[in-house]
NUVEX-945080 format. One record per residue: residue number from 1; x, y, z of N, C-alpha, C in turn. Coordinates in nm, 4 decimals. Layout:
residues N
<i = NUM neast = X nnorth = Y nup = Z caeast = X canorth = Y caup = Z ceast = X cnorth = Y cup = Z> $
...
//
This chain:
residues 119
<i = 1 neast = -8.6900 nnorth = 1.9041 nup = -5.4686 caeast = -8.7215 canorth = 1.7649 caup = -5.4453 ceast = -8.6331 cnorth = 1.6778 cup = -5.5325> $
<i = 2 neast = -8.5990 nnorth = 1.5713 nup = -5.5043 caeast = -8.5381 canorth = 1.4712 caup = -5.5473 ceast = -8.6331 cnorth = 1.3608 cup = -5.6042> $
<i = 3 neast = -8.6079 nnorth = 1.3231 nup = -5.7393 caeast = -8.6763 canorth = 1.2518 caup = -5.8337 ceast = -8.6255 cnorth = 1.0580 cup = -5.9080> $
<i = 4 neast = -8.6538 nnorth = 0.9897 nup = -5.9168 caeast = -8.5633 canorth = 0.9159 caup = -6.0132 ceast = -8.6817 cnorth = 0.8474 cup = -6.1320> $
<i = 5 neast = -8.6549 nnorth = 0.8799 nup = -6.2222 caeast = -8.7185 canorth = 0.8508 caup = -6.3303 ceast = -8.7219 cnorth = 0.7225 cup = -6.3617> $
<i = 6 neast = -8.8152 nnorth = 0.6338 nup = -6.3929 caeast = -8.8285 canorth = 0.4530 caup = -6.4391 ceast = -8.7927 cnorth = 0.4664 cup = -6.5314> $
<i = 7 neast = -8.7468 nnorth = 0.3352 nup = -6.5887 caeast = -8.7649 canorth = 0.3250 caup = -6.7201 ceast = -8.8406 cnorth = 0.2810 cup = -6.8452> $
<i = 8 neast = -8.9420 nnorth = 0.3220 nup = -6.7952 caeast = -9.0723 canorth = 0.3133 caup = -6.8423 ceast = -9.1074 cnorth = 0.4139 cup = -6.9032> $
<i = 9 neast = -9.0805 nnorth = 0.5530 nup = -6.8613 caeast = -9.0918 canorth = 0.7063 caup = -6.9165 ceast = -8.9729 cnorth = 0.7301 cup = -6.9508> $
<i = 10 neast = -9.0367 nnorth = 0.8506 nup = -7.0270 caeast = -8.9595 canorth = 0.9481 caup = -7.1316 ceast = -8.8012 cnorth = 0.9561 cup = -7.0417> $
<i = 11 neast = -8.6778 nnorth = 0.9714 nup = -7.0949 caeast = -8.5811 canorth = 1.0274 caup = -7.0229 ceast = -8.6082 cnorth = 1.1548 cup = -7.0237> $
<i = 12 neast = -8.6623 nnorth = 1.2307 nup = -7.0700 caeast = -8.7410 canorth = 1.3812 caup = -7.0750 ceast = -8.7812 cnorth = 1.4325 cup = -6.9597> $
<i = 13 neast = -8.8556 nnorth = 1.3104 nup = -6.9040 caeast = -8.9159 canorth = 1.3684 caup = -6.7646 ceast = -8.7919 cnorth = 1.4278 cup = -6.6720> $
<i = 14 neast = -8.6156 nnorth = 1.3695 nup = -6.6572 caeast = -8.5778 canorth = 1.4694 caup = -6.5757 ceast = -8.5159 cnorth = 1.5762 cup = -6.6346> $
<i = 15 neast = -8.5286 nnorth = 1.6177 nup = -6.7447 caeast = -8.4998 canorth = 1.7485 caup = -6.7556 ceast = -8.6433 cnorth = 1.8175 cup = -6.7350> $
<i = 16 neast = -8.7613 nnorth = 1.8110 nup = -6.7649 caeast = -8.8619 canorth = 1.8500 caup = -6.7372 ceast = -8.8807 cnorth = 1.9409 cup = -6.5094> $
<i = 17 neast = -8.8453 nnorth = 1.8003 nup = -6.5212 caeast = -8.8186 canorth = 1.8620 caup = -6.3673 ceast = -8.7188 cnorth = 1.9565 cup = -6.3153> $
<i = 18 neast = -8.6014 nnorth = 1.8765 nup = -6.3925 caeast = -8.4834 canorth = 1.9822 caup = -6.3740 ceast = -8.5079 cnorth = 2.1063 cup = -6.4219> $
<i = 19 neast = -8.6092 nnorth = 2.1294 nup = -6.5473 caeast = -8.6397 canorth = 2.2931 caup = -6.5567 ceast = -8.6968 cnorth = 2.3345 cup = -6.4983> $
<i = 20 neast = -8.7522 nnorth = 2.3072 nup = -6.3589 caeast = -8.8207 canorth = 2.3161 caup = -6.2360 ceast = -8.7620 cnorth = 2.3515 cup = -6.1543> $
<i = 21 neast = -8.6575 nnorth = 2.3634 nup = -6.1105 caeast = -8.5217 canorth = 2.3112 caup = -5.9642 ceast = -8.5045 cnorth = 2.2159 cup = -5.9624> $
<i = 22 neast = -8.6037 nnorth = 2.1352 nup = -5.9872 caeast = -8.5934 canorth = 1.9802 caup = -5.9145 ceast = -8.4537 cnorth = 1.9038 cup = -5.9082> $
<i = 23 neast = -8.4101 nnorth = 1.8152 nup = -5.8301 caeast = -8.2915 canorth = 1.6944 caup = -5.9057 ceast = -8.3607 cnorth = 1.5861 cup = -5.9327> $
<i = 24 neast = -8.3369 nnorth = 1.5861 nup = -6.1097 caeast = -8.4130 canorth = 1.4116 caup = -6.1156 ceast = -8.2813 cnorth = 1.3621 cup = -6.2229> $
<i = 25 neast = -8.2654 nnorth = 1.2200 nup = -6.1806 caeast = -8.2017 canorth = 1.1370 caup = -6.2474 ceast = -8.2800 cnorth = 1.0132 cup = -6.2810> $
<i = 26 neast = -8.2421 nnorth = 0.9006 nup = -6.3890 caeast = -8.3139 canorth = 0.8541 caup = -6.4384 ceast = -8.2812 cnorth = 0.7501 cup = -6.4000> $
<i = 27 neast = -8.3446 nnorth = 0.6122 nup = -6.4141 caeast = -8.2905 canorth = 0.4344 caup = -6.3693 ceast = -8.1733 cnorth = 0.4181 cup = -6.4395> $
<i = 28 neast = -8.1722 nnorth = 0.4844 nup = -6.6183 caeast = -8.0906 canorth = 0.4576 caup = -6.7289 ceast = -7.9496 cnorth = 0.4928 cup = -6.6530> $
<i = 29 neast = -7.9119 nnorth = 0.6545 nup = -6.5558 caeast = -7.8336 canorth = 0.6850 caup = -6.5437 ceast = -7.7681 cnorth = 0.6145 cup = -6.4543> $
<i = 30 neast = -7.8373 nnorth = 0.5113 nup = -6.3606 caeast = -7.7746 canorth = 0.4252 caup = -6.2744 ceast = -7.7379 cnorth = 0.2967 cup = -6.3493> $
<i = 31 neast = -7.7604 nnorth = 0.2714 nup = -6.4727 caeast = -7.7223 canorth = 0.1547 caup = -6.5283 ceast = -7.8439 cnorth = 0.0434 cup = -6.4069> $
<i = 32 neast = -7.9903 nnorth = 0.0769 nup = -6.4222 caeast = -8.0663 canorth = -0.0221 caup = -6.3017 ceast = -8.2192 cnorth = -0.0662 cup = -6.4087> $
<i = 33 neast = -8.1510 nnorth = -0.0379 nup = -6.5468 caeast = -8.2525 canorth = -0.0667 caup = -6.6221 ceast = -8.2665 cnorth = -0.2394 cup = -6.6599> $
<i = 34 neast = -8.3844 nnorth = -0.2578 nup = -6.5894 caeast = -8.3750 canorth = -0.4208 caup = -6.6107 ceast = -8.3574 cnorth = -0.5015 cup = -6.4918> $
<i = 35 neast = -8.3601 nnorth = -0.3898 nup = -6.3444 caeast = -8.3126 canorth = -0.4670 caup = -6.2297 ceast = -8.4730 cnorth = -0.4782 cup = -6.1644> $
<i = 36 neast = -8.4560 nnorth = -0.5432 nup = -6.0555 caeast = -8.5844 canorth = -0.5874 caup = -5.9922 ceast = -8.6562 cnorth = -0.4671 cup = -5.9491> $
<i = 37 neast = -8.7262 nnorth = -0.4475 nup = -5.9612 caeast = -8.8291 canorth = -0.3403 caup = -5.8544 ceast = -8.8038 cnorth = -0.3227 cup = -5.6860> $
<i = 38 neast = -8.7512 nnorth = -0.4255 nup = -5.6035 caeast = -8.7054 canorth = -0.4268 caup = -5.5477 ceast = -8.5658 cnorth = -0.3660 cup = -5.5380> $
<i = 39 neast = -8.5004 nnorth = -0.3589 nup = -5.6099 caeast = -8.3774 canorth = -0.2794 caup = -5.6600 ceast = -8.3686 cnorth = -0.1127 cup = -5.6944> $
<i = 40 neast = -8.4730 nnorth = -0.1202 nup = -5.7943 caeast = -8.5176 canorth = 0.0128 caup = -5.7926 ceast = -8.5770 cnorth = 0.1356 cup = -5.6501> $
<i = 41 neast = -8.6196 nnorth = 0.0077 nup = -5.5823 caeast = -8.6978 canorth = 0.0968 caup = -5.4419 ceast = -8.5925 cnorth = 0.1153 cup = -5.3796> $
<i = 42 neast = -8.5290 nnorth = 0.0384 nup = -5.3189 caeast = -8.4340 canorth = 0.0532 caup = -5.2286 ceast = -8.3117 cnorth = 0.1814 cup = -5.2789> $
<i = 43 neast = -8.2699 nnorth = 0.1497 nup = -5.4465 caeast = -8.2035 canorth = 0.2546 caup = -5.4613 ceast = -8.2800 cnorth = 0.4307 cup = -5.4228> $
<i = 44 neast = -8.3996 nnorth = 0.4370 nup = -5.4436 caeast = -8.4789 canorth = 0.5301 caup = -5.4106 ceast = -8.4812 cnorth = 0.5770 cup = -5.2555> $
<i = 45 neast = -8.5124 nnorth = 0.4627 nup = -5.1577 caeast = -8.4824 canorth = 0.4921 caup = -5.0388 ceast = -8.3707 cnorth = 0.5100 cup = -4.9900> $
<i = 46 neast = -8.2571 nnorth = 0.4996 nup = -5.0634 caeast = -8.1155 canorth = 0.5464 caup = -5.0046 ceast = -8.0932 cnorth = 0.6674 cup = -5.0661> $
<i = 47 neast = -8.0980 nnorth = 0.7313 nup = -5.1569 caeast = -8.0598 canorth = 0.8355 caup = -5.2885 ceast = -8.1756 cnorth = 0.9311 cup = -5.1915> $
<i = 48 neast = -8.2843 nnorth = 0.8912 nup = -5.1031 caeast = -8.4147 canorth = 0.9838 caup = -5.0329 ceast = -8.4685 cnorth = 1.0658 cup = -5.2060> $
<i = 49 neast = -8.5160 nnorth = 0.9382 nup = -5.3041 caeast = -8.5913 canorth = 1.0209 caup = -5.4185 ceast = -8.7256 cnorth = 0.9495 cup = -5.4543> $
<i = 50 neast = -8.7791 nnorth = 1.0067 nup = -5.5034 caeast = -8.9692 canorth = 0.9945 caup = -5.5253 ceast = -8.9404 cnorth = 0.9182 cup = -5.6157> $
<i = 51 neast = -8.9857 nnorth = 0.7819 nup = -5.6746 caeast = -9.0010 canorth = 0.6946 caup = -5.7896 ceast = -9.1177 cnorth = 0.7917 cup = -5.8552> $
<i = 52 neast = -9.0343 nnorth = 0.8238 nup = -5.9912 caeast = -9.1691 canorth = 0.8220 caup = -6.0948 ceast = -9.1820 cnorth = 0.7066 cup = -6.1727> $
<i = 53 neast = -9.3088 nnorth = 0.6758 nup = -6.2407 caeast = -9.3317 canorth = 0.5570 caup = -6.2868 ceast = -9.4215 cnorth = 0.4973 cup = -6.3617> $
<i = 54 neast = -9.4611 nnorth = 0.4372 nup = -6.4690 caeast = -9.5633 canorth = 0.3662 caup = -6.4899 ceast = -9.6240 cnorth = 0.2236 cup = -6.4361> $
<i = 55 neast = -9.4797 nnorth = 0.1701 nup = -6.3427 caeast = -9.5024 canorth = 0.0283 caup = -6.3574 ceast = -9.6387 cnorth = 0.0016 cup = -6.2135> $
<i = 56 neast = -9.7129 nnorth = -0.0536 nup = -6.2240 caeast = -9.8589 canorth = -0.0289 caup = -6.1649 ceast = -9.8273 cnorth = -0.1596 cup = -6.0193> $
<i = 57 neast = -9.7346 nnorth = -0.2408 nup = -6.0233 caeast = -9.6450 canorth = -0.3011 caup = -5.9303 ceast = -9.6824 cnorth = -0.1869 cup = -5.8036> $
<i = 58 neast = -9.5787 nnorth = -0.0592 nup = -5.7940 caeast = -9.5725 canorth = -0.0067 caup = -5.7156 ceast = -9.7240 cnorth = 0.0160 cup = -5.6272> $
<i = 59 neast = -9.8303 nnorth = 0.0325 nup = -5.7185 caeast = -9.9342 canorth = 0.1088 caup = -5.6217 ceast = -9.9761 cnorth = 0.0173 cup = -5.5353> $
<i = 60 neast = -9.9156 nnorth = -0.1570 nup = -5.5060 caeast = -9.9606 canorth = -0.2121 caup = -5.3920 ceast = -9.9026 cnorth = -0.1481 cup = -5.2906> $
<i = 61 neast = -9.9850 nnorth = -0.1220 nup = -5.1966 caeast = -9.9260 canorth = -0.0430 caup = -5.0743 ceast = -9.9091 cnorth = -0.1579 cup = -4.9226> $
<i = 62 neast = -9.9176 nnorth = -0.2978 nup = -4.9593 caeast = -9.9023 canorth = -0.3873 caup = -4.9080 ceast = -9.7275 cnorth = -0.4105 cup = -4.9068> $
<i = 63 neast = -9.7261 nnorth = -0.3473 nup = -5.0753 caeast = -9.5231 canorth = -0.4596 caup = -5.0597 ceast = -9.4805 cnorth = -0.3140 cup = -5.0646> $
<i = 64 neast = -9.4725 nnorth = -0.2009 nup = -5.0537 caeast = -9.4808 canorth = -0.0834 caup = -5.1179 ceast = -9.5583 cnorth = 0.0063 cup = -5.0146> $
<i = 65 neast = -9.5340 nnorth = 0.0053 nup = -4.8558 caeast = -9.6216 canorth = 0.1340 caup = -4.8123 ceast = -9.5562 cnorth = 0.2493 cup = -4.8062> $
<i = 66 neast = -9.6583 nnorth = 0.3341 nup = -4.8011 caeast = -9.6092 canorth = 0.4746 caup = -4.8092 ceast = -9.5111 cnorth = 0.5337 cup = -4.7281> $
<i = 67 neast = -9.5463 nnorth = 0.4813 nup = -4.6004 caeast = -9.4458 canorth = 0.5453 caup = -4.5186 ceast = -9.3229 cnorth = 0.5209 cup = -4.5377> $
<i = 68 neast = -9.3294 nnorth = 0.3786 nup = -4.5619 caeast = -9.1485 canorth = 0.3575 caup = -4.6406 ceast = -9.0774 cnorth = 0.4361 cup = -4.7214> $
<i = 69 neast = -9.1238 nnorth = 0.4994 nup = -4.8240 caeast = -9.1279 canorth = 0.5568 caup = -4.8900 ceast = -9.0787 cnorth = 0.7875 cup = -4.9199> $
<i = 70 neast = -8.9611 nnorth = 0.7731 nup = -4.9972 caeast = -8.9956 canorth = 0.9282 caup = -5.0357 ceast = -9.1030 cnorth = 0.9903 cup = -5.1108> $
<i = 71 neast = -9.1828 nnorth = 0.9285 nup = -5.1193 caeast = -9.3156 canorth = 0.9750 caup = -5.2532 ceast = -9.2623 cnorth = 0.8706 cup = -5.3612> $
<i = 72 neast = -9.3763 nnorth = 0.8980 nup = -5.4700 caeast = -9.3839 canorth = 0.7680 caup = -5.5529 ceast = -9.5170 cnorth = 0.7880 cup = -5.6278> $
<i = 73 neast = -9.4560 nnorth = 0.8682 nup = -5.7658 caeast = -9.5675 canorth = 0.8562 caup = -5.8542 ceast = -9.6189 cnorth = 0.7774 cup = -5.9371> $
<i = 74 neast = -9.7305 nnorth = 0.7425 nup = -6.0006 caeast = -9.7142 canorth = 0.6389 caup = -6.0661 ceast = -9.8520 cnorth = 0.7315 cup = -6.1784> $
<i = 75 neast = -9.7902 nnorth = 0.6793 nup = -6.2775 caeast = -9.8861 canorth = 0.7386 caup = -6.3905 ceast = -9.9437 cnorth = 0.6584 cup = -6.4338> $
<i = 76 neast = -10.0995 nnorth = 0.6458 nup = -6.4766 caeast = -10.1764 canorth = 0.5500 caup = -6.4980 ceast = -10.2498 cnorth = 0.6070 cup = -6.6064> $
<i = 77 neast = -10.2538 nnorth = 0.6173 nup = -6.7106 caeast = -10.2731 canorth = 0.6975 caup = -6.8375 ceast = -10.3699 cnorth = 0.5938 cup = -6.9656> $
<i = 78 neast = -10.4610 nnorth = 0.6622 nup = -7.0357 caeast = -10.5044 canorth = 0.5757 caup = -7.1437 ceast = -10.3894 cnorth = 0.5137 cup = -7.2541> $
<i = 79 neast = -10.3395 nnorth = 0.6665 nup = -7.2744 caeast = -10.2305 canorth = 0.6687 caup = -7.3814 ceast = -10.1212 cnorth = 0.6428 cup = -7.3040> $
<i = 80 neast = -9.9768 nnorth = 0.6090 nup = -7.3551 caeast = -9.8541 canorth = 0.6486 caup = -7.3197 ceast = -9.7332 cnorth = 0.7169 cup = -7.3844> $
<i = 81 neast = -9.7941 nnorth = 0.7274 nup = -7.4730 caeast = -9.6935 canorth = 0.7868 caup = -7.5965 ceast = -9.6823 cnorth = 0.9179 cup = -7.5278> $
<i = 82 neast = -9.5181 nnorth = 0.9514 nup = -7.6029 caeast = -9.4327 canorth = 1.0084 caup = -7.4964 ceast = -9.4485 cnorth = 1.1686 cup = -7.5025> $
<i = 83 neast = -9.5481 nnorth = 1.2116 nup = -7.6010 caeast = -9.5822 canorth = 1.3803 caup = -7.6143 ceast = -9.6943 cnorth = 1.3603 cup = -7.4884> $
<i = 84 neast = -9.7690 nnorth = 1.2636 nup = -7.4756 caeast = -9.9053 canorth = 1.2970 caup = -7.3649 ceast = -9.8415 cnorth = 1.2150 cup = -7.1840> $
<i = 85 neast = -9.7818 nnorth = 1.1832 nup = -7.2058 caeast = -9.6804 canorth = 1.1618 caup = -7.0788 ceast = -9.6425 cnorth = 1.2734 cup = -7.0463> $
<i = 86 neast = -9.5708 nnorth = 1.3662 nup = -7.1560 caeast = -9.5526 canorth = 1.5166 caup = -7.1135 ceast = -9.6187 cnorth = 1.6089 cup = -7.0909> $
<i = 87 neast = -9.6862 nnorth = 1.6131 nup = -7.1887 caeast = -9.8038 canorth = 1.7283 caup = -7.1375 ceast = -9.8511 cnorth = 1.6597 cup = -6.9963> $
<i = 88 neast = -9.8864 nnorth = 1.5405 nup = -6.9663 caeast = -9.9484 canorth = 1.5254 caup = -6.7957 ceast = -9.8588 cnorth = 1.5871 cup = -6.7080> $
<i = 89 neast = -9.7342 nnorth = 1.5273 nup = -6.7359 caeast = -9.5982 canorth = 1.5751 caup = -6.6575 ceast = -9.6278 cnorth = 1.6917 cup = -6.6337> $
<i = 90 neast = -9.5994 nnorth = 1.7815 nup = -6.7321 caeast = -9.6491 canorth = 1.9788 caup = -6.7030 ceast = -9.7206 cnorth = 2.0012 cup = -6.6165> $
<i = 91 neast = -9.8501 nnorth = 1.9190 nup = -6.6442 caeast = -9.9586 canorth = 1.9811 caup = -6.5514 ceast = -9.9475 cnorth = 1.9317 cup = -6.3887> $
<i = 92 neast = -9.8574 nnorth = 1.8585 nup = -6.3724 caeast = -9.8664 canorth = 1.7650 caup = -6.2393 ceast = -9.7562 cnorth = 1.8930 cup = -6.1898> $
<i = 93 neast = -9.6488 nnorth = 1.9340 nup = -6.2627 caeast = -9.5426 canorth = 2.0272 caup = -6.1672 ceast = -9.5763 cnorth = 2.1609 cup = -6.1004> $
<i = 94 neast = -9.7154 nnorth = 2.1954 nup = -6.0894 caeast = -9.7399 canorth = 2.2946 caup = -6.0109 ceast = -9.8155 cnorth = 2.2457 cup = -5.8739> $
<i = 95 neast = -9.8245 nnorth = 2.0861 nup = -5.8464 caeast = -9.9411 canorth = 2.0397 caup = -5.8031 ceast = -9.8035 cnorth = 1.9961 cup = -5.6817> $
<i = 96 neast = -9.6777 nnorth = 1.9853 nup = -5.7442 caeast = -9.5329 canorth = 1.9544 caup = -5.6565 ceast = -9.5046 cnorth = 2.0608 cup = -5.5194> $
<i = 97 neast = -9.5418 nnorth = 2.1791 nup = -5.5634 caeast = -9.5145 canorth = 2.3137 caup = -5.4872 ceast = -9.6285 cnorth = 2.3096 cup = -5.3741> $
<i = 98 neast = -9.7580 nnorth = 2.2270 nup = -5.3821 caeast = -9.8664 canorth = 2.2576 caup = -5.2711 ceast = -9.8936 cnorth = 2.1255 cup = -5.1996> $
<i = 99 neast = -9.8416 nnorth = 2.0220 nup = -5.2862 caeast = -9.8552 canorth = 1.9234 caup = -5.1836 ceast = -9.7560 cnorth = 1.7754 cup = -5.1196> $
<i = 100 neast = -9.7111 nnorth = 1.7255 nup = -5.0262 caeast = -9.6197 canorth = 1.6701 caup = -4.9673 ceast = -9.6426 cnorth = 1.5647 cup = -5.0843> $
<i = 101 neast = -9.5106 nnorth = 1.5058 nup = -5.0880 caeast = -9.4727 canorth = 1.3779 caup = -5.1410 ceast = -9.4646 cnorth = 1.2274 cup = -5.0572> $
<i = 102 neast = -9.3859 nnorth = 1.3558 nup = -4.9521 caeast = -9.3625 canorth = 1.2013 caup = -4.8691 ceast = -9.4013 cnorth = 1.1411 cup = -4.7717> $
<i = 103 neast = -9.4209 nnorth = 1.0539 nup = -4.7849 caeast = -9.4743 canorth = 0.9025 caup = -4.7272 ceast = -9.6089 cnorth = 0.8808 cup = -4.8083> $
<i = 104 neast = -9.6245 nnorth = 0.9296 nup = -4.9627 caeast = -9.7152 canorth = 0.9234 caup = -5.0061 ceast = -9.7163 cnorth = 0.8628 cup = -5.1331> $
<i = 105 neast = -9.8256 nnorth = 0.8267 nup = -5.2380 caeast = -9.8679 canorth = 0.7864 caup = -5.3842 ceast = -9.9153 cnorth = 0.8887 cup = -5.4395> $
<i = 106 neast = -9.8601 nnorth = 0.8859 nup = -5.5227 caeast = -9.9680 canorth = 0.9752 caup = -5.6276 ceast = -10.0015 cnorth = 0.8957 cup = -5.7669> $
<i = 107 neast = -10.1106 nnorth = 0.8834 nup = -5.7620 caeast = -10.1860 canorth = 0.7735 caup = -5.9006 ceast = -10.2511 cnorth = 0.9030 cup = -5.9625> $
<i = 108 neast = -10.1668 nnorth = 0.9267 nup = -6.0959 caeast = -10.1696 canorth = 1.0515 caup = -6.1874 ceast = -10.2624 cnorth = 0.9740 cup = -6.3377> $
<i = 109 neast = -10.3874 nnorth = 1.0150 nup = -6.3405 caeast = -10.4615 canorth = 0.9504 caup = -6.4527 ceast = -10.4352 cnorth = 1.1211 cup = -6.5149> $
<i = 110 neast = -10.5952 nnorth = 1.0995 nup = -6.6566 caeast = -10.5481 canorth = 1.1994 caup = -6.7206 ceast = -10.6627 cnorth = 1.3455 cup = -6.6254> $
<i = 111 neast = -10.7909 nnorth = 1.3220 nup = -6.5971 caeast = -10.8581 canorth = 1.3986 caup = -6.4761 ceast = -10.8200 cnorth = 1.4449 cup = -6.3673> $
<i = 112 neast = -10.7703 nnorth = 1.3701 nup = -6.2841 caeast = -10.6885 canorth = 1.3819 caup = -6.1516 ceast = -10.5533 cnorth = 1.3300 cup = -6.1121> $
<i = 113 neast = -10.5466 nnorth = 1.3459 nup = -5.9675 caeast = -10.4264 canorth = 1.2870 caup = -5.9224 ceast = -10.5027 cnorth = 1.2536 cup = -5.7832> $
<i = 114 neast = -10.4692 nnorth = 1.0889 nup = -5.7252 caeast = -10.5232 canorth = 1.0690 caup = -5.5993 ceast = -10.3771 cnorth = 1.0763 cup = -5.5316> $
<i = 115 neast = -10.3802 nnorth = 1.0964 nup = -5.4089 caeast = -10.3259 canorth = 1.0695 caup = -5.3357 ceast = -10.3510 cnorth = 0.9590 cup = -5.2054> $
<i = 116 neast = -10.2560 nnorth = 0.8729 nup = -5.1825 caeast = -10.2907 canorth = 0.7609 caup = -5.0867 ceast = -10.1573 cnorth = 0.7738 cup = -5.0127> $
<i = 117 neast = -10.1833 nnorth = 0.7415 nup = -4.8510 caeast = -10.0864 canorth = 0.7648 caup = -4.7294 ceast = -10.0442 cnorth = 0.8829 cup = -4.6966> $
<i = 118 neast = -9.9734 nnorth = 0.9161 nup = -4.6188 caeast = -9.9667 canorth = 1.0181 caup = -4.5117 ceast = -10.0384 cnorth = 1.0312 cup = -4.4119> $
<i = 119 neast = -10.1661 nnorth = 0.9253 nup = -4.3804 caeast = -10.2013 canorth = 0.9471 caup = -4.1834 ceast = -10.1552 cnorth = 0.9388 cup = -4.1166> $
//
């Protein structure tokens, strides 16, 4: 799967993935740190990569639907400090292998993960 990391999280998260298979690159590596959200999506929908994310923007599924969309996580966490961002991260990469991304949300607290779209 194809990933692009916000810049909101760890740059960690794409090697995390990348020790996965995954390809993830980060906003930093596009030089798109600081650009509109709108900027960010679209680079996502051309690159065909899943936004990871904190910024809570995304989970309107009004400006932001799923189907538009390659997948699109968004982490919604008590903490954010960047050791418990990781450890969630860990636990979310086996959850990658059983279920579709795309045309979907995933709102990753520290209990669960919902998923919204794909009907």
């Amino acid at each position: 799967m194809k990933f692009k990391i916000d810049e909101n999280l760890p740059v960690e998260f794409a090697k995390l993935l990348a020790d996965f298979g995954h390809d993830a690159d980060t906003v930093h590596d596009e030089r798109l740190v600081g650009a509109p959200d709108s900027v960010v999506i679209v680079t996502c929908k051309t690159e065909r990569r899943c936004l990871v994310t904190l910024d809570l923007d995304f989970s309107d599924m009004r400006a932001y639907p799923p189907s538009d969309l390659h997948g699109l996580i968004i982490f919604r966490l008590r903490r954010q400090d960047k050791s418990h961002l990781i450890e969630i991260a860990r636990r979310l990469i086996p959850l990658l292998e059983t279920e579709p991304l795309e045309q979907r949300i995933w709102i990753v607290d520290e209990e669960r993960v919902r998923i919204r779209g794909g009907e």
